[in-house]
MOPAC internal coordinates of N, CA, C and O (Angstrom, degrees):
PM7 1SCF
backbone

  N    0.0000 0     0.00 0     0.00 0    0    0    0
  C    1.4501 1     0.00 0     0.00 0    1    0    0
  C    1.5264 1   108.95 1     0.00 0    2    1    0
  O    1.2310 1   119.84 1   -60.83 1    3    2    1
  N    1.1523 1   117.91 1   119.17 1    3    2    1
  C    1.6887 1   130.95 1  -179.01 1    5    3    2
  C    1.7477 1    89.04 1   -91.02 1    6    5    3
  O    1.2310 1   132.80 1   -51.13 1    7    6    5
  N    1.6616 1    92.87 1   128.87 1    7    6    5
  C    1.4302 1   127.56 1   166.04 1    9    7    6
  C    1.4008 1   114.48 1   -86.22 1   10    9    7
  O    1.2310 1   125.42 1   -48.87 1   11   10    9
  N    1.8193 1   107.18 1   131.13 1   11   10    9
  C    1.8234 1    94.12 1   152.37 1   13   11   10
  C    0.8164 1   123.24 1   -98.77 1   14   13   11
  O    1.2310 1   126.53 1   -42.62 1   15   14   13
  N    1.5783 1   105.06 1   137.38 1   15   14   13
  C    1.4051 1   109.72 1   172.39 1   17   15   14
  C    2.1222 1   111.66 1   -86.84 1   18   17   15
  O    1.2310 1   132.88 1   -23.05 1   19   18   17
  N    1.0593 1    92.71 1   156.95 1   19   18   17
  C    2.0068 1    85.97 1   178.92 1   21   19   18
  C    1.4855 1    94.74 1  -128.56 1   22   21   19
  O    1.2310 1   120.33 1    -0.84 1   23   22   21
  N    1.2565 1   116.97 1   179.16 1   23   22   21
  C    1.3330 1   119.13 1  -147.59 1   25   23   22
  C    1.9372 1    91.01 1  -124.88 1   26   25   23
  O    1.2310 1   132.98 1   -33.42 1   27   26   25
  N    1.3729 1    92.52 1   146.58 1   27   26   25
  C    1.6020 1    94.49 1  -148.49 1   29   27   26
  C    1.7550 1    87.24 1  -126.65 1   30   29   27
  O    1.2310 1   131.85 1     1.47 1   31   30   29
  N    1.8678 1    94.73 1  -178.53 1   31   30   29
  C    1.3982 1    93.08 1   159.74 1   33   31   30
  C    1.6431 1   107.74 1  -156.58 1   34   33   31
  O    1.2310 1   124.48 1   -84.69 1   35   34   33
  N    1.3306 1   109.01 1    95.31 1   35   34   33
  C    1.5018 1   115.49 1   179.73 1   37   35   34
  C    1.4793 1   110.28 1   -76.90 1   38   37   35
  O    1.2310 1   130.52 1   -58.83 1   39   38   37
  N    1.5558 1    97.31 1   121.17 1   39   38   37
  C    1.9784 1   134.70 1   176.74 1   41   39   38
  C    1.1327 1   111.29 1   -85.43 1   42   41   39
  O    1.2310 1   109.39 1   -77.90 1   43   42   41
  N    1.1256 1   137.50 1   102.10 1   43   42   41
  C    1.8541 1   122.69 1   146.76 1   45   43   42
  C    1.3633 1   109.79 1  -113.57 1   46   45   43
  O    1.2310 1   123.73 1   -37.71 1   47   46   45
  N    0.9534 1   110.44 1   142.29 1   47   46   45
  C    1.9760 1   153.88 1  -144.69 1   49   47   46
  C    1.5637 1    96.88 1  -136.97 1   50   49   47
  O    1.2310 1   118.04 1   -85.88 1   51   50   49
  N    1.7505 1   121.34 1    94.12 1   51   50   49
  C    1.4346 1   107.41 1   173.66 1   53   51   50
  C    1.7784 1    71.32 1  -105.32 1   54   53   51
  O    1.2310 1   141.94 1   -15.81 1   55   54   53
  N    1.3525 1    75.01 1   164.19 1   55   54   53
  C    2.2750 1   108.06 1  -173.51 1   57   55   54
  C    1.6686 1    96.58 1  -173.22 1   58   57   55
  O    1.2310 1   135.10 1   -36.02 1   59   58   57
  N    1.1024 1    88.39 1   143.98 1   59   58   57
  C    1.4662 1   137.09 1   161.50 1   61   59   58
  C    2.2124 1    92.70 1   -46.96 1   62   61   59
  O    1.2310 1   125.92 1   -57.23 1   63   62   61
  N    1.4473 1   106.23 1   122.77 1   63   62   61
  C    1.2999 1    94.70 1  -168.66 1   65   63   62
  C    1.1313 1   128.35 1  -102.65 1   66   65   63
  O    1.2310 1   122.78 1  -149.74 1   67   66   65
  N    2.0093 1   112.29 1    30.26 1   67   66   65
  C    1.2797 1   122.19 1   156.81 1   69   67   66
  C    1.3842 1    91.98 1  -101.07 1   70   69   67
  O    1.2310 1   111.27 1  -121.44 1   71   70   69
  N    1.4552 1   134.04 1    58.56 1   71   70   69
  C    1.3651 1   126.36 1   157.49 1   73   71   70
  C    1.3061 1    84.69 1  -136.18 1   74   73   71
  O    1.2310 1    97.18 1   164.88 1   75   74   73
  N    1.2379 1   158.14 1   -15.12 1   75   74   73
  C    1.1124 1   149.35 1   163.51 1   77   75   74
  C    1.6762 1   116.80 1    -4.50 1   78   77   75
  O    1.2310 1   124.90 1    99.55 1   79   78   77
  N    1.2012 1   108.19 1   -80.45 1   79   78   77
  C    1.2135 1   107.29 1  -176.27 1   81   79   78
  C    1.5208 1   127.36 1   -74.49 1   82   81   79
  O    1.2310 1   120.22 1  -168.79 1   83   82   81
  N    1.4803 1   117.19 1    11.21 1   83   82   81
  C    1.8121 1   109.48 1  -149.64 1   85   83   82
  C    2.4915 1    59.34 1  -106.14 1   86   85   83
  O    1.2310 1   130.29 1   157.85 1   87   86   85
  N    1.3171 1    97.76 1   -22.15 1   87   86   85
  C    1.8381 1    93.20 1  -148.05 1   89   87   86
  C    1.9041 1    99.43 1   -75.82 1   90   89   87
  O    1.2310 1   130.45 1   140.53 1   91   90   89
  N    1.5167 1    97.46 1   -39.47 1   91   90   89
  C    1.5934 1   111.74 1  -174.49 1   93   91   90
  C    2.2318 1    97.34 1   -75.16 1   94   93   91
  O    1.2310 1   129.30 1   134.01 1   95   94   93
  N    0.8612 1    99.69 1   -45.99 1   95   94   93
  C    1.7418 1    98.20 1   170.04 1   97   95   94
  C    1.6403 1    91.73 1   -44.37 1   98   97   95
  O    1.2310 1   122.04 1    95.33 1   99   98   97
  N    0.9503 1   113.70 1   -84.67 1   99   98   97
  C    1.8056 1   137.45 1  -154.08 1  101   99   98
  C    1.6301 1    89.38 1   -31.57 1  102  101   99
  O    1.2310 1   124.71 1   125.15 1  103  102  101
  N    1.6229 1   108.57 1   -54.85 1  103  102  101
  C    1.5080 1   101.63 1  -150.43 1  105  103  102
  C    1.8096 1   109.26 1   -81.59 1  106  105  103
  O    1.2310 1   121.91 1   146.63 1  107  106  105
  N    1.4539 1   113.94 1   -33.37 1  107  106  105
  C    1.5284 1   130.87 1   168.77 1  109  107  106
  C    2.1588 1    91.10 1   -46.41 1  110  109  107
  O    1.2310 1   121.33 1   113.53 1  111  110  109
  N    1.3758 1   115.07 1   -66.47 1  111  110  109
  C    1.4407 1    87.51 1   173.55 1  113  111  110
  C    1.5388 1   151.75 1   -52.68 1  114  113  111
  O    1.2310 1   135.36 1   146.32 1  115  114  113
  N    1.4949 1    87.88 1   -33.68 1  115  114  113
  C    1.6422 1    96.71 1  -175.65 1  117  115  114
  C    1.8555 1    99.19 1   -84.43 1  118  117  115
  O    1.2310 1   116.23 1  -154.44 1  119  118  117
  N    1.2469 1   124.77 1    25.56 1  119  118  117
  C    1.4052 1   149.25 1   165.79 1  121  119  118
  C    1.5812 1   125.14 1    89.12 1  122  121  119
  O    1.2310 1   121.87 1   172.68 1  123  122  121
  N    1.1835 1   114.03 1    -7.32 1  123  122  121
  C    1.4801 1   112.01 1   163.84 1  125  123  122
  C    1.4144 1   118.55 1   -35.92 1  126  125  123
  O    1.2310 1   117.22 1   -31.62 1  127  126  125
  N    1.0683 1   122.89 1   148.38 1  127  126  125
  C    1.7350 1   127.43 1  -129.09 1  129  127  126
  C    1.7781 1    86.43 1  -143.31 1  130  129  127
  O    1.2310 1   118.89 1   152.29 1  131  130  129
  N    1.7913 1   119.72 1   -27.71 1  131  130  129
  C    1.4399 1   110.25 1  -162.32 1  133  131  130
  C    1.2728 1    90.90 1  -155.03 1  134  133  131
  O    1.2310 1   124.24 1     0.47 1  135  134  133
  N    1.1519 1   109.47 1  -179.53 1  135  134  133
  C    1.8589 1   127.93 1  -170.54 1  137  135  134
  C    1.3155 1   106.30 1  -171.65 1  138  137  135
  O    1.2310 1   124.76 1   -10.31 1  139  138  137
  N    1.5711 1   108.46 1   169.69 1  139  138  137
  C    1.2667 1   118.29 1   143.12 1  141  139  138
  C    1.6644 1   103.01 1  -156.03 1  142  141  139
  O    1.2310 1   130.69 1   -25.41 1  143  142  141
  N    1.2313 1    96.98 1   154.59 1  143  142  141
  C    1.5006 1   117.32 1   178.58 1  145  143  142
  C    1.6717 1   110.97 1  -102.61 1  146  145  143
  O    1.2310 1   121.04 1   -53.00 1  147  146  145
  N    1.2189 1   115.61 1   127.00 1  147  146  145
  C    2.0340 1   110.90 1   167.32 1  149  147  146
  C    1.5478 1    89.76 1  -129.96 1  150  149  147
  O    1.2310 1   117.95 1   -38.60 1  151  150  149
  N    1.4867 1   121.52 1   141.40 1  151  150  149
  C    1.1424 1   127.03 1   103.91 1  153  151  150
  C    1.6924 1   134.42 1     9.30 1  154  153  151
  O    1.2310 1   113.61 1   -93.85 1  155  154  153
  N    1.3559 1   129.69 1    86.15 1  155  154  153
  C    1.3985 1   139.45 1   156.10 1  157  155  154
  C    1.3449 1   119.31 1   -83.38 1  158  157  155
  O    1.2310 1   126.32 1   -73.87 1  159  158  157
  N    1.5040 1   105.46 1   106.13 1  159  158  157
  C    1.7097 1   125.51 1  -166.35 1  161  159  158
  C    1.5098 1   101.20 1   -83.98 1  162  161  159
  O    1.2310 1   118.61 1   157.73 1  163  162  161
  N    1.2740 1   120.26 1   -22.27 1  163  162  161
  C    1.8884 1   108.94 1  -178.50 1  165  163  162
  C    1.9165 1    96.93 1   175.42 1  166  165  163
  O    1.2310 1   137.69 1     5.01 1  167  166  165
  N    1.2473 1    83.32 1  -174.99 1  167  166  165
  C    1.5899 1    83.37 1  -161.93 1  169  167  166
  C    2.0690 1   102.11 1   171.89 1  170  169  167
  O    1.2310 1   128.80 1   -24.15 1  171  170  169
  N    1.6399 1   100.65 1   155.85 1  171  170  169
  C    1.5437 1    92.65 1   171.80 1  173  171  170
  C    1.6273 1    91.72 1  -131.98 1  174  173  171
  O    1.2310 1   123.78 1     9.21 1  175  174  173
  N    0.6867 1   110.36 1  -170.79 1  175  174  173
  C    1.1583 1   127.87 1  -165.92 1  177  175  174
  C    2.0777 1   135.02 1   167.72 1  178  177  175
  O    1.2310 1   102.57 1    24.09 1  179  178  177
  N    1.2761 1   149.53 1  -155.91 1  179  178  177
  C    1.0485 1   139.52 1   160.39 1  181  179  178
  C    1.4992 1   128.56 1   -59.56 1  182  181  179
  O    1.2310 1   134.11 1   163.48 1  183  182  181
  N    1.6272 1    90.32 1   -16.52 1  183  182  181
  C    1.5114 1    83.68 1  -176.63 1  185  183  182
  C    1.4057 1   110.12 1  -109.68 1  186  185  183
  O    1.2310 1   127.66 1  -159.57 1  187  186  185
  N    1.3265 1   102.87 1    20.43 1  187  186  185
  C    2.0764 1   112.79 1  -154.72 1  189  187  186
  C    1.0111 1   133.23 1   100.38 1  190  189  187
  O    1.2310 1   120.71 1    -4.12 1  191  190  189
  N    1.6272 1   116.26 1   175.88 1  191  190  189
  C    1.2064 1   119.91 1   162.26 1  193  191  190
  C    1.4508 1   134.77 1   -61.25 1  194  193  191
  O    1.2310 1   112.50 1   -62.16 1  195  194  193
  N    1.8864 1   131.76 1   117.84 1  195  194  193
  C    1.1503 1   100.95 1  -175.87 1  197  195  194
  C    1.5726 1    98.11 1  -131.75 1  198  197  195
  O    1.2310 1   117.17 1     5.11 1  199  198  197
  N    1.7831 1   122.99 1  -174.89 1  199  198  197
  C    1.2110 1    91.38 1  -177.23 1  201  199  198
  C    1.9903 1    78.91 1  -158.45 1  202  201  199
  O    1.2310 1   119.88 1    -1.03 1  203  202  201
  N    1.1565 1   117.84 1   178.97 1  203  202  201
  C    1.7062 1   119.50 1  -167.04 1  205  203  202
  C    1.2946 1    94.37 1   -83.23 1  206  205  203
  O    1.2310 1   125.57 1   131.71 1  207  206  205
  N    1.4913 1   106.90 1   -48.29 1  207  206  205
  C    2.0604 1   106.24 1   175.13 1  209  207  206
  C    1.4513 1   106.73 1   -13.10 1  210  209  207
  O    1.2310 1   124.32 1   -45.54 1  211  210  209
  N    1.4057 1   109.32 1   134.46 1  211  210  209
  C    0.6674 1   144.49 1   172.27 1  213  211  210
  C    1.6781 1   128.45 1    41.64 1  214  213  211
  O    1.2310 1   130.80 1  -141.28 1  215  214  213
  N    1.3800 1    96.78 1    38.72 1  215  214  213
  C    1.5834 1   115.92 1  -162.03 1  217  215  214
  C    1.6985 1    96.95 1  -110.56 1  218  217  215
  O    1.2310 1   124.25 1   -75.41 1  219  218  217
  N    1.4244 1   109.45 1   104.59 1  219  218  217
  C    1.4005 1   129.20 1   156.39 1  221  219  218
  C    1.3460 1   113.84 1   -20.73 1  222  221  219
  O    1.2310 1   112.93 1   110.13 1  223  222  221
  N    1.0846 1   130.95 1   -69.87 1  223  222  221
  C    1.6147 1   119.72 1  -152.81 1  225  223  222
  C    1.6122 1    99.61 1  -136.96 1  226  225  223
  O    1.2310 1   118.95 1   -29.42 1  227  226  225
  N    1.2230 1   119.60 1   150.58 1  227  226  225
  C    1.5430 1   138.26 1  -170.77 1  229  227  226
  C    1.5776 1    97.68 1   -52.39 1  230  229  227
  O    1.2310 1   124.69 1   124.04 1  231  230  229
  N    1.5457 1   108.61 1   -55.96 1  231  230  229
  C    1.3428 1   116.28 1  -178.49 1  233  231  230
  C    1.6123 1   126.83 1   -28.07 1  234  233  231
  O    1.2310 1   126.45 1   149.78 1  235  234  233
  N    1.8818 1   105.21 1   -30.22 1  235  234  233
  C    1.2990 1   122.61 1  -163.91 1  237  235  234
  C    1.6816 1   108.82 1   -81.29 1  238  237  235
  O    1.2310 1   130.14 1  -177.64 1  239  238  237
  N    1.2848 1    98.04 1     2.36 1  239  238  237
  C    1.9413 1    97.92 1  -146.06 1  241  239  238
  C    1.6659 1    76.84 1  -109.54 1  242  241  239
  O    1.2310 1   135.78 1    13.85 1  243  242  241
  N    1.7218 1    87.07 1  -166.15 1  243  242  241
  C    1.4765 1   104.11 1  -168.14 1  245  243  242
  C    1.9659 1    89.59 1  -137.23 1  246  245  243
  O    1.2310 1   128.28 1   -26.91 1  247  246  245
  N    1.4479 1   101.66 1   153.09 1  247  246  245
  C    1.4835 1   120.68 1   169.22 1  249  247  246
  C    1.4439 1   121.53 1  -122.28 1  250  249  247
  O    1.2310 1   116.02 1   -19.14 1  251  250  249
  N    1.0704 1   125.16 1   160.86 1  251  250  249
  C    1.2363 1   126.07 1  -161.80 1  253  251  250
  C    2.0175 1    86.77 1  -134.62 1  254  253  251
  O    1.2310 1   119.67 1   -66.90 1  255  254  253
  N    1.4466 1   118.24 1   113.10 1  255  254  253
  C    1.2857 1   124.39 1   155.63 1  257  255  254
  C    1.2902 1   133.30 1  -104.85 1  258  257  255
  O    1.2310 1   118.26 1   -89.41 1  259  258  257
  N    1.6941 1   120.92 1    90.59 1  259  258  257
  C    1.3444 1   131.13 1   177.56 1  261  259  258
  C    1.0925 1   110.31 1   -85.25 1  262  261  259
  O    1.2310 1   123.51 1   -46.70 1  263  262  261
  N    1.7351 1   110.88 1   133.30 1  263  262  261
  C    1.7403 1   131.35 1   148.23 1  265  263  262
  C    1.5593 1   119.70 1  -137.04 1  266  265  263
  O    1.2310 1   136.40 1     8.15 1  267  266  265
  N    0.9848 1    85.85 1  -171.85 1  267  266  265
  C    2.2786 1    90.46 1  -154.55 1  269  267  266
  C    1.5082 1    76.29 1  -129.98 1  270  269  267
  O    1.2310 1   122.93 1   -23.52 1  271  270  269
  N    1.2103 1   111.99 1   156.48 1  271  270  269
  C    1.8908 1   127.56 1  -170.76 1  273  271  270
  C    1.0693 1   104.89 1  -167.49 1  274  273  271
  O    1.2310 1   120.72 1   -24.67 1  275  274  273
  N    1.3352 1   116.23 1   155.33 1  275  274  273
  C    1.5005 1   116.51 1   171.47 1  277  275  274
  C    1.2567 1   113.02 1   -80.87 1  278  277  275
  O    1.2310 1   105.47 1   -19.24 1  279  278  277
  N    1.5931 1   144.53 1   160.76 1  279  278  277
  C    0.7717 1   143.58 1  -121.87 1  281  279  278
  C    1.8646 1    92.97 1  -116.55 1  282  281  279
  O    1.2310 1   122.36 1   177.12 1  283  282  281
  N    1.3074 1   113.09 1    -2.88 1  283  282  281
  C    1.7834 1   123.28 1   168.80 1  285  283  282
  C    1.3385 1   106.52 1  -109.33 1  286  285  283
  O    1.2310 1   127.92 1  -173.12 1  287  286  285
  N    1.0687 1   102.36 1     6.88 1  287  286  285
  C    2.1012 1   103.01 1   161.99 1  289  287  286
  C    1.6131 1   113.47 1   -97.62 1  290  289  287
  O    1.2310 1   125.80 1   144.61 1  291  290  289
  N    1.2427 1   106.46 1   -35.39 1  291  290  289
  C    1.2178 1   116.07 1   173.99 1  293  291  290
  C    1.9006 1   134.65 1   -10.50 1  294  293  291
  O    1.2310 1   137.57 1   128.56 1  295  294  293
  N    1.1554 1    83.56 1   -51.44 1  295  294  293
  C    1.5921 1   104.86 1  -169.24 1  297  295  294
  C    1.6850 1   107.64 1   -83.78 1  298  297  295
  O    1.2310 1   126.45 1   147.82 1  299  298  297
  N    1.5833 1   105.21 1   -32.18 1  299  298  297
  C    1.6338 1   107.30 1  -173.88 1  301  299  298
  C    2.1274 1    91.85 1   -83.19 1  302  301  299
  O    1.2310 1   122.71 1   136.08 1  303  302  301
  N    0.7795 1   112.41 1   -43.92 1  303  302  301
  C    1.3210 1   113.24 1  -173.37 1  305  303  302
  C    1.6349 1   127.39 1   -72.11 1  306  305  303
  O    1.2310 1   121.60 1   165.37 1  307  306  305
  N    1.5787 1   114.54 1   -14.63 1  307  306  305
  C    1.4311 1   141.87 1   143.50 1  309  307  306
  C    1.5784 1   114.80 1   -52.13 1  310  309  307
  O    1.2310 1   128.79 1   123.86 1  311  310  309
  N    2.0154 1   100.68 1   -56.14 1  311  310  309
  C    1.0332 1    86.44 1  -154.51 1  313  311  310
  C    1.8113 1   112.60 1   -71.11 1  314  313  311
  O    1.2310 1   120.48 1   160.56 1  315  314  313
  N    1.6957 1   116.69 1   -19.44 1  315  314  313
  C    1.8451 1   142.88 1  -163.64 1  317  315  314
  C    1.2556 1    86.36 1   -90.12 1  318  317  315
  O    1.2310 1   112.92 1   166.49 1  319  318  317
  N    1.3645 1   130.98 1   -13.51 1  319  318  317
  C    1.7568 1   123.80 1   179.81 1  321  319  318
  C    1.8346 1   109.59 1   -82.24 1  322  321  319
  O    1.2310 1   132.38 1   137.60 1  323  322  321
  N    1.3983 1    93.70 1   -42.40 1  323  322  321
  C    1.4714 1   111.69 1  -172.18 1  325  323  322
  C    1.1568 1    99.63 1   -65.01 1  326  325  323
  O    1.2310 1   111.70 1   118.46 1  327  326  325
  N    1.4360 1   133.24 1   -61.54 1  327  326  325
  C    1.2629 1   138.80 1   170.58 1  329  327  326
  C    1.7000 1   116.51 1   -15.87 1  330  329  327
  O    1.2310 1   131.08 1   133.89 1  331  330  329
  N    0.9834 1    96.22 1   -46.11 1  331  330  329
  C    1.3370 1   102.72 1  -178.35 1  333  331  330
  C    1.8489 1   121.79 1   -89.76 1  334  333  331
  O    1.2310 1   136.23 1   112.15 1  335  334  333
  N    1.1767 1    86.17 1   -67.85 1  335  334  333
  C    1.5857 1    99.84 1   173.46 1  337  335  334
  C    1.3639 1   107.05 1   -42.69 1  338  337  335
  O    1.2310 1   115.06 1   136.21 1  339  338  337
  N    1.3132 1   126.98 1   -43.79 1  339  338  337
  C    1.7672 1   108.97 1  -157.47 1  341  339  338
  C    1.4881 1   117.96 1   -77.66 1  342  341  339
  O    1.2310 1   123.39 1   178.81 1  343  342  341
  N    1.4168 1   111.11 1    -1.19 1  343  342  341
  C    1.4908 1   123.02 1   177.16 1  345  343  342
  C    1.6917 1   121.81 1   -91.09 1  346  345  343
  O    1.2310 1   131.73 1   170.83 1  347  346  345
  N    1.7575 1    94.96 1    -9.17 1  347  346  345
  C    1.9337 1   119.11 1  -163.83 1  349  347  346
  C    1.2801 1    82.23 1  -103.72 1  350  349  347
  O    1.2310 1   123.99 1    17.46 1  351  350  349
  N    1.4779 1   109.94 1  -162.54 1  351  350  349
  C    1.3047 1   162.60 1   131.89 1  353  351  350
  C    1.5078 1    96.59 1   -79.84 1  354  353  351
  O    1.2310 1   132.70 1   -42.67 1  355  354  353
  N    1.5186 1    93.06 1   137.33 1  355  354  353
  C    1.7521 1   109.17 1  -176.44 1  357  355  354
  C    1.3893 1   105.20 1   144.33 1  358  357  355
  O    1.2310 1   132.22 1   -19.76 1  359  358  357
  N    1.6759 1    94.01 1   160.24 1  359  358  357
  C    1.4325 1   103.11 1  -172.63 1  361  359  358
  C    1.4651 1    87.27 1  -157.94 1  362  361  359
  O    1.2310 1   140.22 1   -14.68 1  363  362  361
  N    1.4139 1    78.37 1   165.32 1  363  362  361
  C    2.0316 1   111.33 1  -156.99 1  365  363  362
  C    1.6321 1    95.66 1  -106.05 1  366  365  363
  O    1.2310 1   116.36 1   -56.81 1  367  366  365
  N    1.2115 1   124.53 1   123.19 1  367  366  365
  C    1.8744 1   107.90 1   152.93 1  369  367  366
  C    1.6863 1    89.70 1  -122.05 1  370  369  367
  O    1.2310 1   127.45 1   -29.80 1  371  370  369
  N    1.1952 1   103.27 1   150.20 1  371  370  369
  C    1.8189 1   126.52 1   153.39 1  373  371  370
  C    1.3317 1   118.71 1  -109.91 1  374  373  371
  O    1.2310 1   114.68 1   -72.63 1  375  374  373
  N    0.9568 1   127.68 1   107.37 1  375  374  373
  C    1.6684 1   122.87 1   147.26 1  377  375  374
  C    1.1402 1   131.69 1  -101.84 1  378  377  375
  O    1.2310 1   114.62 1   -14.12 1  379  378  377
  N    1.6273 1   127.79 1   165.88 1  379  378  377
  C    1.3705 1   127.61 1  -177.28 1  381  379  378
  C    1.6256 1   103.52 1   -93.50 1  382  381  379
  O    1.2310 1   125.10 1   -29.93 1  383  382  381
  N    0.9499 1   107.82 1   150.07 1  383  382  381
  C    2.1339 1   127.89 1  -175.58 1  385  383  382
  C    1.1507 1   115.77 1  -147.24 1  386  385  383
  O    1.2310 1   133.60 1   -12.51 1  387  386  385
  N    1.5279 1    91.32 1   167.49 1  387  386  385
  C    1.6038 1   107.36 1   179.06 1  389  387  386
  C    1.6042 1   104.12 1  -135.55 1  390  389  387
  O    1.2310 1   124.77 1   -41.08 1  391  390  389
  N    1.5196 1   108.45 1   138.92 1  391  390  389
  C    1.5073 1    97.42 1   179.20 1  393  391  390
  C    1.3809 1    95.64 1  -122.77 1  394  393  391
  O    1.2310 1   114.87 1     0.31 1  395  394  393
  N    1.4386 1   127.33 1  -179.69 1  395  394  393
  C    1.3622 1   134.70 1   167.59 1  397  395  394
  C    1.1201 1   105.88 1   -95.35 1  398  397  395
  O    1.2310 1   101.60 1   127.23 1  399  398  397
  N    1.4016 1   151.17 1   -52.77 1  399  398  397
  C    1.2054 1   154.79 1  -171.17 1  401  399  398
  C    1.7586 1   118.24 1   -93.11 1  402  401  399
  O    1.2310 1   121.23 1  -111.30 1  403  402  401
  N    0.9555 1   115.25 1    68.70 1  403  402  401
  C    1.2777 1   116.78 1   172.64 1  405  403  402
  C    1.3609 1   131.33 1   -13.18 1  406  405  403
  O    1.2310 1   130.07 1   109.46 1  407  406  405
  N    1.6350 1    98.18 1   -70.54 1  407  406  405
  C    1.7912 1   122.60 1   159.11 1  409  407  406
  C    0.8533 1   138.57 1   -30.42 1  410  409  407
  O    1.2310 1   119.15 1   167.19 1  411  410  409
  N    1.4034 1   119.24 1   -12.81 1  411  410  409
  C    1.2037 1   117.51 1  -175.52 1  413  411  410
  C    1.9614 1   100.57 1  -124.93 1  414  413  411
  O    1.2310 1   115.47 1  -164.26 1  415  414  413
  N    1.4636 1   126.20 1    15.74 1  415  414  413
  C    1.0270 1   117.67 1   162.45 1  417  415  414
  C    2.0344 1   100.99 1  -132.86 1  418  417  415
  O    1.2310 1   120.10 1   180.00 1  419  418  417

């Protein structure tokens, strides 16, 4: 049995993870339907190397928020992402996808 695949658009949103919620609000409006949240254990970046070691409170760390969208959501969900992000630390990736279930993004 041959599957369709439909043509997707996988978001990750790393932030600072007392922005967590101002970023997952933002994106549920501009219509994202799903998420997921992980844990970011270390990372380098412009400002260096950093890592969760030895970091007191959740607040200190960083999150990583992935969702898959159709590829005409794109632009509203960039634009409620930016909103947020450009005032943090954070970074944007886009890639192109394929999901099996359409319906549910």
């Amino acid at each position: 049995m041959a599957l369709k695949m439909h043509k997707a658009k996988r978001v990750e949103i790393i932030i600072e993870a007392m922005m967590e919620r101002r970023l997952t609000d933002v994106l549920i409006g501009a219509g994202v339907t799903g998420y997921t949240v992980l844990p970011v254990s270390g990372g380098s970046g412009r400002s260096g190397q950093w890592t969760r070691e030895g970091q007191v409170s959740r607040a200190s760390g960083m999150v990583s928020v992935v969702c898959l969208v159709r590829p005409e959501r794109l632009e509203d969900l960039l634009d409620a992402a930016f909103a947020v992000v450009e005032r943090h630390i954070g970074v944007v990736n886009v890639t192109d996808a394929q999901v099996l279930r359409a319906e549910r993004f």
